[in-house]
One Martini backbone bead per residue (centre of mass of N, CA, C, O) as a GRO file, in nm:
protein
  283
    1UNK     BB    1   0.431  -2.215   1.020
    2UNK     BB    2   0.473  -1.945   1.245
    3UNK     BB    3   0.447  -1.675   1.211
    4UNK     BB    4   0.701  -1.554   1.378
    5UNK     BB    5   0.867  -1.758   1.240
    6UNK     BB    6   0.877  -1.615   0.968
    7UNK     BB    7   0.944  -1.325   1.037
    8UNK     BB    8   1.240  -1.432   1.164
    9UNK     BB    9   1.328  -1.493   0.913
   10UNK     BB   10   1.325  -1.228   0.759
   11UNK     BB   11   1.491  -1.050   0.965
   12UNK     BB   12   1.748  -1.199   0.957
   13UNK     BB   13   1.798  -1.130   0.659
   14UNK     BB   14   1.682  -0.781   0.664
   15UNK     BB   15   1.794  -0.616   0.928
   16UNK     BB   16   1.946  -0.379   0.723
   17UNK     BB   17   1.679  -0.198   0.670
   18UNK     BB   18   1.610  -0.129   1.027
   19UNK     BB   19   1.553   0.115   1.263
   20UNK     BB   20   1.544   0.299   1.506
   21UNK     BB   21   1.347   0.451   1.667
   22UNK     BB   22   1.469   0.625   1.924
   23UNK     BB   23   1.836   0.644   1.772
   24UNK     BB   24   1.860   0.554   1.427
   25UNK     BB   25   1.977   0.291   1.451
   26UNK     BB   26   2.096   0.023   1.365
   27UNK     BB   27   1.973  -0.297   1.317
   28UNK     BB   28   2.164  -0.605   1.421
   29UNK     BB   29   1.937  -0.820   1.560
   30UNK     BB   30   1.760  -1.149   1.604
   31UNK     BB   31   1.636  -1.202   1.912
   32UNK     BB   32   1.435  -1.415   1.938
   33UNK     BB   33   1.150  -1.174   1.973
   34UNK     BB   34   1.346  -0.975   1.829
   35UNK     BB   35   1.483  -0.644   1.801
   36UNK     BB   36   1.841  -0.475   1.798
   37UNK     BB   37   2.029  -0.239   1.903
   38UNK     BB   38   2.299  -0.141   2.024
   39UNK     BB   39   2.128   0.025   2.259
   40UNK     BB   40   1.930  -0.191   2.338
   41UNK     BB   41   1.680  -0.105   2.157
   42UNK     BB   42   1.361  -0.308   2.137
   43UNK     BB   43   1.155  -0.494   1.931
   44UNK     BB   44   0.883  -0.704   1.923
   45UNK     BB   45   0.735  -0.974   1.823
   46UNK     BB   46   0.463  -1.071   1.707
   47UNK     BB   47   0.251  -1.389   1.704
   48UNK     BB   48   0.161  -1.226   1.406
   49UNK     BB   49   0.460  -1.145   1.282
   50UNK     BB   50   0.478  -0.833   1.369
   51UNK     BB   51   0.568  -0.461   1.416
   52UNK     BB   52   0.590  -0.175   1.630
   53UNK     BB   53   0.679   0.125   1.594
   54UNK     BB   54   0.496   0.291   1.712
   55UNK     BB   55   0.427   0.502   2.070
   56UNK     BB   56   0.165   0.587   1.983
   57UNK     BB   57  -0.156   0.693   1.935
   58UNK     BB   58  -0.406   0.590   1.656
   59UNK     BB   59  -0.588   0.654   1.387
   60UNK     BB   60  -0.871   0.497   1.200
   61UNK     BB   61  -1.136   0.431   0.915
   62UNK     BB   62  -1.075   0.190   0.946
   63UNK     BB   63  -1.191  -0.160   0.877
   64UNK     BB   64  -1.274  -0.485   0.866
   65UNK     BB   65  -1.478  -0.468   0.650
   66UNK     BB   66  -1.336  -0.288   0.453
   67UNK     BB   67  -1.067  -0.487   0.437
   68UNK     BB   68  -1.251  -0.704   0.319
   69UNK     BB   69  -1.370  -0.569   0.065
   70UNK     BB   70  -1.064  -0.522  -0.063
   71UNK     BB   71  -0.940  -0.802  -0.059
   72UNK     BB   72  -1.148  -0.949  -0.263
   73UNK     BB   73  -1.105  -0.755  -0.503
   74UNK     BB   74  -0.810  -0.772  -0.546
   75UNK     BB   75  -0.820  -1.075  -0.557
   76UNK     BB   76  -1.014  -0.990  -0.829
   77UNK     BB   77  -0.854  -0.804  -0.997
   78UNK     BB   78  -0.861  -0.492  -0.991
   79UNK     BB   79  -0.516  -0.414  -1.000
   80UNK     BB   80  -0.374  -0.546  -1.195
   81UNK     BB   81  -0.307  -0.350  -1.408
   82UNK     BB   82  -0.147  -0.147  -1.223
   83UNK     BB   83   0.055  -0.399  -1.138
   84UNK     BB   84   0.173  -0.509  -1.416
   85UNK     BB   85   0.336  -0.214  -1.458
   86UNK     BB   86   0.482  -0.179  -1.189
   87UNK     BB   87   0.665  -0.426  -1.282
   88UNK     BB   88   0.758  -0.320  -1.555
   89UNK     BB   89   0.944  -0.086  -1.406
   90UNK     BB   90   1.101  -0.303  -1.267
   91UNK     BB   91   1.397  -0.433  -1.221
   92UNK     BB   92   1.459  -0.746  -1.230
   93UNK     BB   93   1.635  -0.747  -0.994
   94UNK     BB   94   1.632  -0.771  -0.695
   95UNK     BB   95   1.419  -0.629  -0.432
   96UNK     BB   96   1.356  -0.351  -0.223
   97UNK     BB   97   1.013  -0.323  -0.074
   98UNK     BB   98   0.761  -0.075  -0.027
   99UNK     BB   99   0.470  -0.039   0.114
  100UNK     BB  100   0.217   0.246   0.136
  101UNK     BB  101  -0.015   0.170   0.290
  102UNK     BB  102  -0.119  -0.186   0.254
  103UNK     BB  103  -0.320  -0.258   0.465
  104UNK     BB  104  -0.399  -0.615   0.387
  105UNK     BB  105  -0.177  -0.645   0.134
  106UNK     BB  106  -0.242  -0.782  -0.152
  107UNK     BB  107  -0.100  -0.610  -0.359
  108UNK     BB  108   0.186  -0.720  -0.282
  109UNK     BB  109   0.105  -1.005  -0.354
  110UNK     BB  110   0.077  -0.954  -0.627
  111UNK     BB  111   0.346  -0.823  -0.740
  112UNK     BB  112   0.495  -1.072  -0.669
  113UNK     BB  113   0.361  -1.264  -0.832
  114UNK     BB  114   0.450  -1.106  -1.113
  115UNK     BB  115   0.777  -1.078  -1.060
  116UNK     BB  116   0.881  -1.402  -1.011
  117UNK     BB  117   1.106  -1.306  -0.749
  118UNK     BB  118   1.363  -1.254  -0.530
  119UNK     BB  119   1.221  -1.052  -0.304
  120UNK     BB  120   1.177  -0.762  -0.052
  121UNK     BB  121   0.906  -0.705   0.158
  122UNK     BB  122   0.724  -0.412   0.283
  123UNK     BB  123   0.475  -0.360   0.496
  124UNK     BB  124   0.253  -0.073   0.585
  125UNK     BB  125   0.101   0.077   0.831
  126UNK     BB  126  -0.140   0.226   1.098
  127UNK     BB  127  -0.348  -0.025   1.054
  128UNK     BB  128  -0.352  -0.282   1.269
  129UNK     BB  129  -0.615  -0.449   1.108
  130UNK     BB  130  -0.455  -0.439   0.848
  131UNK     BB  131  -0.210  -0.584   0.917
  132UNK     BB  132  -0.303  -0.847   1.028
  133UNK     BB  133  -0.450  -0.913   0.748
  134UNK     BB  134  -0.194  -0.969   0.617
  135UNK     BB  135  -0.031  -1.229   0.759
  136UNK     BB  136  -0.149  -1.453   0.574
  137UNK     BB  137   0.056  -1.328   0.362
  138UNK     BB  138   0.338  -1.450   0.466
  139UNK     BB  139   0.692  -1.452   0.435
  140UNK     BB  140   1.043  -1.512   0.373
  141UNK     BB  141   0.941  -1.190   0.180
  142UNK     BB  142   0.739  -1.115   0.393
  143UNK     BB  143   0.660  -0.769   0.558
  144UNK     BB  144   0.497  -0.649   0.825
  145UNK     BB  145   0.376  -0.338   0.968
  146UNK     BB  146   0.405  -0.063   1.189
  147UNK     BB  147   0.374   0.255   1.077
  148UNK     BB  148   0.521   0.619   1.007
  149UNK     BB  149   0.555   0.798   0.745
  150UNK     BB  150   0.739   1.040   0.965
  151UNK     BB  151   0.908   0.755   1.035
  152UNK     BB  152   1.062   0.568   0.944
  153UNK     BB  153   1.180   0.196   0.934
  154UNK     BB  154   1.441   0.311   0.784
  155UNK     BB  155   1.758   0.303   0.587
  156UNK     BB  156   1.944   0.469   0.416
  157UNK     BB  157   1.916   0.343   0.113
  158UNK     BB  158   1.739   0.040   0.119
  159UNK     BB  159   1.531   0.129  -0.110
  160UNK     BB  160   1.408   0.074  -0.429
  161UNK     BB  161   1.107   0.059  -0.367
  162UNK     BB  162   0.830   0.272  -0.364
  163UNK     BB  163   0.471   0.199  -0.298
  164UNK     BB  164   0.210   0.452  -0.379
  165UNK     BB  165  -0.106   0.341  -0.308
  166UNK     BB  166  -0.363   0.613  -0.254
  167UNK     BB  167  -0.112   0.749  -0.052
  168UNK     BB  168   0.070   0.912   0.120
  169UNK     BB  169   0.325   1.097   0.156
  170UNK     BB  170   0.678   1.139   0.196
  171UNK     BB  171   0.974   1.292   0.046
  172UNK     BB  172   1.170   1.347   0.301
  173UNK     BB  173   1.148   0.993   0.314
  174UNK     BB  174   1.214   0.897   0.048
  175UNK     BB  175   1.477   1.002  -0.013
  176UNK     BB  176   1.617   0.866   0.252
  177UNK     BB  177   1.556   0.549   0.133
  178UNK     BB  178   1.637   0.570  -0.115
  179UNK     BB  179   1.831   0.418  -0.370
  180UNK     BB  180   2.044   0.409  -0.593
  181UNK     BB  181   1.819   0.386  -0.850
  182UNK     BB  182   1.582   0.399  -0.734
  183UNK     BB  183   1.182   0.374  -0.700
  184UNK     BB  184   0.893   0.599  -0.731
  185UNK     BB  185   0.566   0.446  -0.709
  186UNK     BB  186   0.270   0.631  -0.822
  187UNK     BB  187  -0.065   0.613  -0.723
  188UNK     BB  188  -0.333   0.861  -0.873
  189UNK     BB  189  -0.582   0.879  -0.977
  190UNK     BB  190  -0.865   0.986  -1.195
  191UNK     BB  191  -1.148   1.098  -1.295
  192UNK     BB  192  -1.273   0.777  -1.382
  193UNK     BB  193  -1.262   0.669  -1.116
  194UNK     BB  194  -1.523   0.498  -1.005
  195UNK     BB  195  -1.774   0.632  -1.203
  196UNK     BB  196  -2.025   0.462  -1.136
  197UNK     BB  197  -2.052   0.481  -0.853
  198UNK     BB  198  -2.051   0.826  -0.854
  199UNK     BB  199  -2.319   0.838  -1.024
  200UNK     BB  200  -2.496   0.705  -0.778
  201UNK     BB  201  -2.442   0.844  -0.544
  202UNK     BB  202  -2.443   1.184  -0.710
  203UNK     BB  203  -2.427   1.223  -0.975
  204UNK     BB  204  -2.330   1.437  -1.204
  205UNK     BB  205  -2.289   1.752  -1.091
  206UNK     BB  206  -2.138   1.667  -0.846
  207UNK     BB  207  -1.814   1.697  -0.730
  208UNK     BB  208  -1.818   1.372  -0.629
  209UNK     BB  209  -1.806   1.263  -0.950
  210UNK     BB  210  -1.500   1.362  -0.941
  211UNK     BB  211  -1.164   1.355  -1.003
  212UNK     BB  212  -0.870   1.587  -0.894
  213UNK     BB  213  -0.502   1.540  -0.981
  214UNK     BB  214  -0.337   1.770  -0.999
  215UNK     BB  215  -0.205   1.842  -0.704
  216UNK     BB  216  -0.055   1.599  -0.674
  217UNK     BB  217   0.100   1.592  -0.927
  218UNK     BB  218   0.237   1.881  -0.924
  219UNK     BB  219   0.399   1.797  -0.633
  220UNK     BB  220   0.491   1.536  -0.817
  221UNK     BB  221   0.700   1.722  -1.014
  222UNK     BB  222   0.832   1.921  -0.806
  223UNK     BB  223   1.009   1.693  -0.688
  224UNK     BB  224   1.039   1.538  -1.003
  225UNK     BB  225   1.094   1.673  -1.294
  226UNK     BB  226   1.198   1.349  -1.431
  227UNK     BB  227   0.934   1.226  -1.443
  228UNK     BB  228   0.734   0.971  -1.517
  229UNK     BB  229   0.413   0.935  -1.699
  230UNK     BB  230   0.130   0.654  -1.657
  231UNK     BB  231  -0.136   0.561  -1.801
  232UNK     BB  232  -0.428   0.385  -1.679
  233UNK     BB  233  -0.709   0.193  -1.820
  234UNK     BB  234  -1.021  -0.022  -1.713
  235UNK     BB  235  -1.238  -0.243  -1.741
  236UNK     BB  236  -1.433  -0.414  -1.442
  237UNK     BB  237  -1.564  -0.717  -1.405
  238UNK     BB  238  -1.833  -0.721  -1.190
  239UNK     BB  239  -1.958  -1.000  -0.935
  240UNK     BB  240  -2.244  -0.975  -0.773
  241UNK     BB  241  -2.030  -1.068  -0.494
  242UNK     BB  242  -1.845  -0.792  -0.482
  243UNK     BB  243  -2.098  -0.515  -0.526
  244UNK     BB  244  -2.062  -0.423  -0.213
  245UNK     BB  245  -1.720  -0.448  -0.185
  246UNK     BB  246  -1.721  -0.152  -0.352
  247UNK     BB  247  -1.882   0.049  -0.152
  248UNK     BB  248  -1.698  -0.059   0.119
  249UNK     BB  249  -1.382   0.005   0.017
  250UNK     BB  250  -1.495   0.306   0.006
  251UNK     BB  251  -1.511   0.671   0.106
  252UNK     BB  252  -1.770   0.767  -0.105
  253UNK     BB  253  -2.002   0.659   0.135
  254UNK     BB  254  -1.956   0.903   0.338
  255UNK     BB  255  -2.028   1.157   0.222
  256UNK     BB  256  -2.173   1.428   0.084
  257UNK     BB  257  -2.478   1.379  -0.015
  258UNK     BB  258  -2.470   1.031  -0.037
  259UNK     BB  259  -2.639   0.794  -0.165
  260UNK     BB  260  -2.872   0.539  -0.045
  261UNK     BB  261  -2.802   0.217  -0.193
  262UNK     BB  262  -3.000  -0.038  -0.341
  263UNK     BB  263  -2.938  -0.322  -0.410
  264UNK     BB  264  -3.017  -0.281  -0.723
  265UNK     BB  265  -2.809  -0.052  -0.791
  266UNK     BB  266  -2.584  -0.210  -0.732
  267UNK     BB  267  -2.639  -0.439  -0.940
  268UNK     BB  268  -2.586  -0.240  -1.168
  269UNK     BB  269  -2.233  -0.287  -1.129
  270UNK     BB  270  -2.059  -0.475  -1.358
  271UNK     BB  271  -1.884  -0.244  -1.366
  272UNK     BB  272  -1.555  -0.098  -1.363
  273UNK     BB  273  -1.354   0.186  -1.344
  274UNK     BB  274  -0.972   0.201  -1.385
  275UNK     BB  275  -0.831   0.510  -1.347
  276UNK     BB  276  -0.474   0.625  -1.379
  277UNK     BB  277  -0.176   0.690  -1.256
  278UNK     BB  278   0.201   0.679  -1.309
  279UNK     BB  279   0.469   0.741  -1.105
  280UNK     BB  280   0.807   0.769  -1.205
  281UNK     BB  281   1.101   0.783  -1.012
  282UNK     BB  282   1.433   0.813  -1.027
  283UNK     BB  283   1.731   0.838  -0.841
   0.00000   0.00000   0.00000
């Protein structure tokens, strides 16, 4: 089955969940290879599957390779620690999900097969190159699109589930499309996070040798003073074949003072460190 016919497939089914970037009307139906609102304005579904919501030019960090070395490793259970606890904290029956900056898409796949439900989920990202290399894992329950945080193409109260996995956020628009009783899950770094990575990078001193995410807890918090906080901590053996595409999936190695690591050094990375927190406002 071709990627557009897949795309068509779930939008035919989930038309109600996307509104109109141009006049914020609730898109209507899906004919051809588009999707359409009252107003007849429209928007194509593209060959690879996906719709572009944004309307202006954006850049971004990530390239292909990197993008392709967290596909790896999320794929080789990196998070799986931390998806299998958010799919507990998810209620049983079928959710409607968004995924927030999904990247490459792998967490979303990975969350949906741990949930063995049938969700209706959709990533986004801002990063076209990424948004495409979601598209292979494409099904009549996932879709991907392009689309812009602050301005989400989403129906007030439509989504049960955001999931903001080490995203920025927007809570006036989280606020605006999350469900009466729906979920907002956020995932956090801890100080630990990546430790081994940051200390052959930085050394012991430097201050990227730790994180801290103080400031982020602090301002969900302020705007959710009855979320619950939940620590997620374990230590994941990484593959020989692998220790290369965790240098390259973040961009930890771009810092101010960032050691170049020779071949040896990332070989000792046998393990590593996956320390986060976990906030989850039910609203």
């Amino acid at each position: 089955m071709k990627k557009i016919d897949i795309a068509k497939s779930f939008l035919q089914q989930n038309i109600n969940l996307f509104k109109c970037p141009v006049c914020d009307n609730s898109f209507i139906e899906q004919t051809n290879n588009s999707i359409v609102c009252p107003n007849n304005h429209s928007l194509d579904i593209s060959k690879k599957g996906t719709i572009q919501f944004i309307n202006h030019k954006v850049s971004t960090e990530y390239d292909g390779l990197m993008l392709e070395s967290r596909r790896r490793i999320i794929q080789a259970g990196f998070f799986d620690g931390i998806l299998h606890k958010v799919a507990e904290l998810m209620d049983a029956n079928p959710q409607n999900i968004i995924d927030v900056g999904s990247g490459e898409g792998m967490p979303l796949k990975k969350l949906m097969e741990f949930r063995k439900n049938i969700d209706s989920a959709i990533g986004f990202d801002i990063s076209k190159p990424g948004v495409n290399l979601s598209t292979s894992e494409l099904t009549e329950n996932r879709f991907f699109c392009i689309a812009d945080l602050a301005n989400l193409p989403f129906n007030d109260q439509s989504i049960d589930v955001i999931l903001d996995l080490f995203s920025p956020s927007a809570y006036n628009e989280f606020n605006r499309i999350a469900s009466n009783g729906g979920h907002l899950i956020k995932i956090v770094p801890n100080s630990h996070y990546l430790f081994e990575l940051r200390k052959l990078l930085y050394g012991n001193d430097n201050p990227n040798s730790n994180y801290d995410n103080k400031n982020v807890v602090e301002l969900f918090m302020k705007h959710y003073p009855n979320a619950k906080s939940y620590p997620v901590s374990y230590k994941f053996e990484l593959p020989s074949e692998l220790r290369n595409d965790l240098m390259i999936m973040t961009p930890l190695h771009w810092g101010h003072n960032a050691k170049q690591l020779s071949e040896t050094e990332i070989q000792t990375l046998t393990e590593i460190t996956v320390d986060v927190t976990i906030l989850d406002n039910r609203f």
